[in-house]
C-alpha positions as CSV (number, residue, x, y, z in Angstrom):
1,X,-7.1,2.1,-13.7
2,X,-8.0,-0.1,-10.9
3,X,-10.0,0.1,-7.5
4,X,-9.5,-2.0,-4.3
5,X,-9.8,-2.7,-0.5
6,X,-7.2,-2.6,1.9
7,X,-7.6,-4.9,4.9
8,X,-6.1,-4.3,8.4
9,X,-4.4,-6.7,10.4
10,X,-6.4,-5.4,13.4
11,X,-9.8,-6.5,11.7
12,X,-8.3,-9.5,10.7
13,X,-6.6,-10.4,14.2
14,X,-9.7,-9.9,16.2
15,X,-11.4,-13.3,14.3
16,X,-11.2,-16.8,15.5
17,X,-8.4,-17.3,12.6
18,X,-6.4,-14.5,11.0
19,X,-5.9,-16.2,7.6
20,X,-9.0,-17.8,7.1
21,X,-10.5,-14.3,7.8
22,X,-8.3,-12.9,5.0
23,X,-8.9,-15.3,2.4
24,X,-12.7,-14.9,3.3
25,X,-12.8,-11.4,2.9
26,X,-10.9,-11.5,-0.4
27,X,-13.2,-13.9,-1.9
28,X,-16.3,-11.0,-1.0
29,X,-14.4,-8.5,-2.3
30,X,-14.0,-9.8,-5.4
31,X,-17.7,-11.4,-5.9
32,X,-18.6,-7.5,-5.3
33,X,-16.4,-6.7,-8.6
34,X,-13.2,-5.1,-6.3
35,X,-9.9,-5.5,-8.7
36,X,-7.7,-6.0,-5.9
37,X,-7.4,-6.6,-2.1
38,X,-4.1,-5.1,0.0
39,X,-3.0,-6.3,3.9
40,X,-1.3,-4.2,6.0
41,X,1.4,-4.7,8.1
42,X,2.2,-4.6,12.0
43,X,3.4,-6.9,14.8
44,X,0.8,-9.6,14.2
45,X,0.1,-11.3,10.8
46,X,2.9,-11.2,8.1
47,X,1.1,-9.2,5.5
48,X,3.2,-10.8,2.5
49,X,2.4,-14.9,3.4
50,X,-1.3,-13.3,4.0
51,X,-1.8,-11.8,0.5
52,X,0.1,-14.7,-1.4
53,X,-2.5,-16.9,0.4
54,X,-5.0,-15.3,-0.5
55,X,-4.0,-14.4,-3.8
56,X,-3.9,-18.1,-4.2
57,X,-7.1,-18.6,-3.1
58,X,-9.2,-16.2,-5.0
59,X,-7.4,-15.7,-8.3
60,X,-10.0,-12.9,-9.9
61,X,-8.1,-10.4,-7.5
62,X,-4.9,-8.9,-7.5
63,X,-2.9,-8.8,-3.9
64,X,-0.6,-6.4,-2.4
65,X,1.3,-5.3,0.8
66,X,0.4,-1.8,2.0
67,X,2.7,-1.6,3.4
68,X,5.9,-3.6,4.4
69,X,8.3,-2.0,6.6
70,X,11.6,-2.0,5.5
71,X,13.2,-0.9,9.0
72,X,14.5,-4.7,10.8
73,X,13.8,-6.3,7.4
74,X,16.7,-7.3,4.9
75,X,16.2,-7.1,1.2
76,X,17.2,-10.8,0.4
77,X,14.7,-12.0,2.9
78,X,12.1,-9.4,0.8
79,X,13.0,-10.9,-2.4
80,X,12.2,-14.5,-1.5
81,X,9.0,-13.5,0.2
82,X,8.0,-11.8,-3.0
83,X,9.0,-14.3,-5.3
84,X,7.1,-16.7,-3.5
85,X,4.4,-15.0,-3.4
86,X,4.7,-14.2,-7.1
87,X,4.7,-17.7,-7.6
88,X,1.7,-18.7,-5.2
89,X,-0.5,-15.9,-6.9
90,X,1.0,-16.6,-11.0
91,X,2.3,-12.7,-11.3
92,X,-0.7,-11.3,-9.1
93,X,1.2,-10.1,-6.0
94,X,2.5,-6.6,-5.8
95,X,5.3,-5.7,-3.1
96,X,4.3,-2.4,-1.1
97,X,7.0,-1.4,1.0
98,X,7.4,1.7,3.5
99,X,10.1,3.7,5.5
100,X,8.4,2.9,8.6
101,X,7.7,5.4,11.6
102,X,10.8,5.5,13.4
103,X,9.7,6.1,16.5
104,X,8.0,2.3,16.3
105,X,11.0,0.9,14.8
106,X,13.4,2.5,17.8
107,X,10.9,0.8,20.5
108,X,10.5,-2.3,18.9
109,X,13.9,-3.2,17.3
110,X,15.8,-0.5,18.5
111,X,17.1,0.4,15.5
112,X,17.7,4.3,14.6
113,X,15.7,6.4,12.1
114,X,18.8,7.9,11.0
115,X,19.9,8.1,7.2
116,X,16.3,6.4,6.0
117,X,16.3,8.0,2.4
118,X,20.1,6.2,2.0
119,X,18.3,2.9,3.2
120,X,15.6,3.1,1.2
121,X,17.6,3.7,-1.6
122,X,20.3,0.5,-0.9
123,X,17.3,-1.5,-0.1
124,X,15.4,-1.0,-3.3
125,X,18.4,-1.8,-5.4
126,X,19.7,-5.4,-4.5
127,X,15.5,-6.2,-3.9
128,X,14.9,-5.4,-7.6
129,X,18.3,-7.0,-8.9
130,X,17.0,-10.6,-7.1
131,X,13.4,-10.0,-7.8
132,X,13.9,-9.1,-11.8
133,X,17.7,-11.8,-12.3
134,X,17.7,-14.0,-9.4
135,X,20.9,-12.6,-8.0
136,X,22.7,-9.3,-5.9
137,X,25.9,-8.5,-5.3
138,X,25.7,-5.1,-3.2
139,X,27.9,-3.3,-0.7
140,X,26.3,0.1,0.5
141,X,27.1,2.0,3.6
142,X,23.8,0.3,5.6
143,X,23.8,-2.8,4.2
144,X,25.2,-5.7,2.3
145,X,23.1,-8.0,-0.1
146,X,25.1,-10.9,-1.8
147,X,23.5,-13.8,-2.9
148,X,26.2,-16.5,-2.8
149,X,23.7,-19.0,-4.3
150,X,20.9,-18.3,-7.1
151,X,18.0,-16.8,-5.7
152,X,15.0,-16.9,-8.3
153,X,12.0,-18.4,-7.3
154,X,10.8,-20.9,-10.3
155,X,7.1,-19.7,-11.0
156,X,7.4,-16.0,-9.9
157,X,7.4,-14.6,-13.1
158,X,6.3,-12.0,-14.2
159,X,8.6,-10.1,-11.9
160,X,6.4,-8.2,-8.9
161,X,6.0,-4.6,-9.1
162,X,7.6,-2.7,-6.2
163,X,5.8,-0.1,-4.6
164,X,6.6,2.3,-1.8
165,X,4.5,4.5,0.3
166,X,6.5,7.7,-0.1
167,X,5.5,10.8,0.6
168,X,8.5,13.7,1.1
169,X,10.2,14.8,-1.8
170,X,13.8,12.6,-1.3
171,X,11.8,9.4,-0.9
172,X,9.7,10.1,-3.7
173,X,12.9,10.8,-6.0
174,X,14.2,7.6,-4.5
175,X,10.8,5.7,-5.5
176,X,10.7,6.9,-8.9
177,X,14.4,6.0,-9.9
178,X,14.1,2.7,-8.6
179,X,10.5,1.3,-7.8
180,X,7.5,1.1,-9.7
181,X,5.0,3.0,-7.8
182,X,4.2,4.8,-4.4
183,X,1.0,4.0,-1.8
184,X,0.1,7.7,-0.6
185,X,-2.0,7.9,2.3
186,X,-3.7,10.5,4.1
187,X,-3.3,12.9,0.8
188,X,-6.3,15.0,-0.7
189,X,-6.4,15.1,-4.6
190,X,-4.8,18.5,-4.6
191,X,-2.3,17.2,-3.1
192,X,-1.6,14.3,-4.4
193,X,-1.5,15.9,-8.3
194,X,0.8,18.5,-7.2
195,X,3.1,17.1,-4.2
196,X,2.9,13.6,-5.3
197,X,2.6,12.4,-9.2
198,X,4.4,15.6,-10.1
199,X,8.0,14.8,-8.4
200,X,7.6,11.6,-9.0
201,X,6.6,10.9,-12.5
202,X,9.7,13.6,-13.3
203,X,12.3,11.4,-11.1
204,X,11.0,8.2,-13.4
205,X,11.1,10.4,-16.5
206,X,14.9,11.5,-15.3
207,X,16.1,7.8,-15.0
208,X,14.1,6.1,-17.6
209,X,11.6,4.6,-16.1
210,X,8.1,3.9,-17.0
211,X,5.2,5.9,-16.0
212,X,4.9,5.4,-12.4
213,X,2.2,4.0,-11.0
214,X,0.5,5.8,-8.2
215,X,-1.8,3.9,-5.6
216,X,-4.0,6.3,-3.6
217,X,-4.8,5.0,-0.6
218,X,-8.2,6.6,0.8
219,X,-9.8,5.8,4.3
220,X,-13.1,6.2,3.7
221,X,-16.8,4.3,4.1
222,X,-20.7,4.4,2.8
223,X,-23.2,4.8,5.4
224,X,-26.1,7.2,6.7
225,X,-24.7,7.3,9.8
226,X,-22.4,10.3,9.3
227,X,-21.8,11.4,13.3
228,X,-20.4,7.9,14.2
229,X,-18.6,7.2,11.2
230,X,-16.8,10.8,12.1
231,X,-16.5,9.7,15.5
232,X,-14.7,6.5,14.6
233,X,-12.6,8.2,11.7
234,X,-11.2,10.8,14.2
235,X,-10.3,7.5,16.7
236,X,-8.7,5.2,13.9
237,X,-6.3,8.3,12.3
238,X,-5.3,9.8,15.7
239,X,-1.7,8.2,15.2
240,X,-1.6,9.5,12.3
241,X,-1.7,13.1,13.9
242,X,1.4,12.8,15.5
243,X,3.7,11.4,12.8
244,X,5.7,14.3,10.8
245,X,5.5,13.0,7.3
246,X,1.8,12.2,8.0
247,X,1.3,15.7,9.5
248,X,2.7,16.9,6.0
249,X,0.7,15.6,4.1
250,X,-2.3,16.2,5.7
251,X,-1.2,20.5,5.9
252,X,-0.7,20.3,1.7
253,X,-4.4,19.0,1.4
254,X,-5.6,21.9,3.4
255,X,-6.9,20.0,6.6
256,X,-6.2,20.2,9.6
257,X,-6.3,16.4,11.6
258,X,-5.8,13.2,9.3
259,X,-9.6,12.5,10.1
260,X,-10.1,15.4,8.1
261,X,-9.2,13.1,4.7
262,X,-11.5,10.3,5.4
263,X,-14.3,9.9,3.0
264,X,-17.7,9.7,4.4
265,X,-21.3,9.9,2.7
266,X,-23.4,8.4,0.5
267,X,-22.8,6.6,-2.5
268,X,-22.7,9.5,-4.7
269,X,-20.4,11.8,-2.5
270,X,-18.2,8.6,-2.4
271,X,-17.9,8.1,-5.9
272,X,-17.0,12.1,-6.6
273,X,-14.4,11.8,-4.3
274,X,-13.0,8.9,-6.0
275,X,-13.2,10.6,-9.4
276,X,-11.6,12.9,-7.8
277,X,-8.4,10.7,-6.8
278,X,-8.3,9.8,-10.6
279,X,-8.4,13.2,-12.2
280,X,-5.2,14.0,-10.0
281,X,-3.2,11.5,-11.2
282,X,-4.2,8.3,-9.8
283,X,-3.8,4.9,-11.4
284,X,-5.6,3.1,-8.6
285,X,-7.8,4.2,-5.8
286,X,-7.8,1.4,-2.7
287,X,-10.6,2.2,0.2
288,X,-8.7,1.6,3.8
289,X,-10.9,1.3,6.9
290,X,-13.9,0.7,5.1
291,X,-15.2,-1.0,8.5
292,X,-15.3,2.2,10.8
293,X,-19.1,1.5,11.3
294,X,-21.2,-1.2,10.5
295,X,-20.8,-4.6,8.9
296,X,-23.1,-3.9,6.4
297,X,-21.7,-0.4,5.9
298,X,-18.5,-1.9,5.1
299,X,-20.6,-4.5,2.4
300,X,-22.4,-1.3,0.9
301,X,-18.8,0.5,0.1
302,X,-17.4,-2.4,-1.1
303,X,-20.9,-3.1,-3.7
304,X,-20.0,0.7,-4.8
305,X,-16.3,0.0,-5.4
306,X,-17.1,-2.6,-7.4
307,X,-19.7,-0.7,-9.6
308,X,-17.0,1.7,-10.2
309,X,-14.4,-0.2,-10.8
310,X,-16.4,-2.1,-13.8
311,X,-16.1,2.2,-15.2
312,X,-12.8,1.5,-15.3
313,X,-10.1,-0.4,-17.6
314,X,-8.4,-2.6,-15.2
């Protein structure tokens, strides 16, 4: 069991250099005892070049994507990415991948959000086949992934774990036949025992996979200042609001808004909540938007995260 940080692209966009930003922030996360630090993706910084930077940089972490998109991406472009990353980090990186909102997708790339559960499932395969031998040859009904050339990465060994933030019931059957994990977000502990680990720890028993691993992600923050942290937790999961799968989610944990979900209090609260997240079936619990207030709010969660995550075997 393992406890992180997520880091958003927004936070680390609005310093005077994205990446130095990211590998600074790593580096304080892990001298306050975090076990690993995930960057999200968007429009701006590629989250994958970020965390194999910073991987590289600070190697007492471990570094993930939370998560990749796979809408406009192809899977052989994905597997070198990894790889190299793999390689930069010596086995420390971990690929998060998600479906994507498809409204984003159709105004950005103006791609469809038609047949996304087939997609995810012909991405996932020809990604793992290059990640775990070097090679694909794959021909599915929304994309083709041949490698006419070897396509191992020396160095990026052992292979990265694949992880997708999957949430309805198809792509969790899909994630636990064929990845090694899921990134849940915006799910309470109820929730994510029953609607999460459940399906998909019996669609990895059903193909013969190892236990999945199951990364919670939970927005949440330390501080005394309960009313603005509220206030800027409504503000920052607004989007979230209007996103079906999201909206799902949120209904199964009994609340009614996303900001509903976000963890605010003091350190004790904090750390019930995040006992919580393990008793239902979490393997790792990473705090997301852990800067909703202060500066030194944000330090404060981060000191507790890594006080509990010495409780726990990485």
């Amino acid at each position: 069991m393992s406890i992180g940080i997520a880091l958003s692209p927004f936070t680390l966009d609005a310093t005077d250099n994205a990446v130095d930003a990211a590998v600074a922030l790593t580096r304080e996360a892990a001298e306050a005892g975090v076990r690993s630090v995930w960057f999200g993706q968007t429009f701006s910084t590629d989250a994958i070049t970020l965390a194999g930077i910073a991987g590289r940089e600070v190697p007492e972490v471990e570094v993930g994507t939370s998560a990749v998109p796979i809408s406009a991406r192809h899977p052989l472009l994905i597997a070198g990415q990894t790889q190299t990353a793999g390689a930069a980090t010596r086995g420390r990186f971990t690929l998060g991948l998600g479906l994507g909102a498809s409204a984003l997708a159709a105004q950005a790339f103006g791609i469809s959000g038609d047949r996304v559960i087939t997609r995810l499932r012909e991405f996932l395969t020809p990604l793992r086949s290059v990640i775990e031998t070097g090679a694909a040859d794959f021909h599915g009904d929304t994309l083709t992934a041949v490698t006419p050339m070897p396509a191992a990465v020396a160095g990026a060994r052992p292979p990265a774990q694949i992880l997708v933030a999957a949430m309805g019931p198809q792509a969790l059957r899909v994630t636990g036949e064929l990845a090694d994990g899921t990134l849940p977000f915006l799910v309470g502990p109820g929730a994510l025992a029953d609607h999460v680990v459940a399906p998909l720890t019996r669609a990895a028993e059903r193909a013969g996979r190892p236990r999945p691993r199951v990364v919670a992600l939970v927005a949440g923050v330390v501080t005394s200042d309960i009313r603005t942290a509220r206030a800027a937790a409504e503000a920052a999961t607004a989007f979230y609001d209007g996103i079906p799968s999201y909206r799902r989610t949120v209904e199964l944990s009994g609340a009614a808004r996303a900001s509903e979900l976000v963890v605010i209090g003091d350190e004790e609260s904090v750390a019930a909540r995040v006992a919580e997240y393990f008793d239902a079936g979490a393997t790792d619990v990473v705090f997301t938007q852990t800067d909703l207030t202060t500066s030194a709010d944000r330090s404060r969660t981060w000191r507790l995260l890594g006080e509990l995550a010495k409780t726990r075997v990485a």
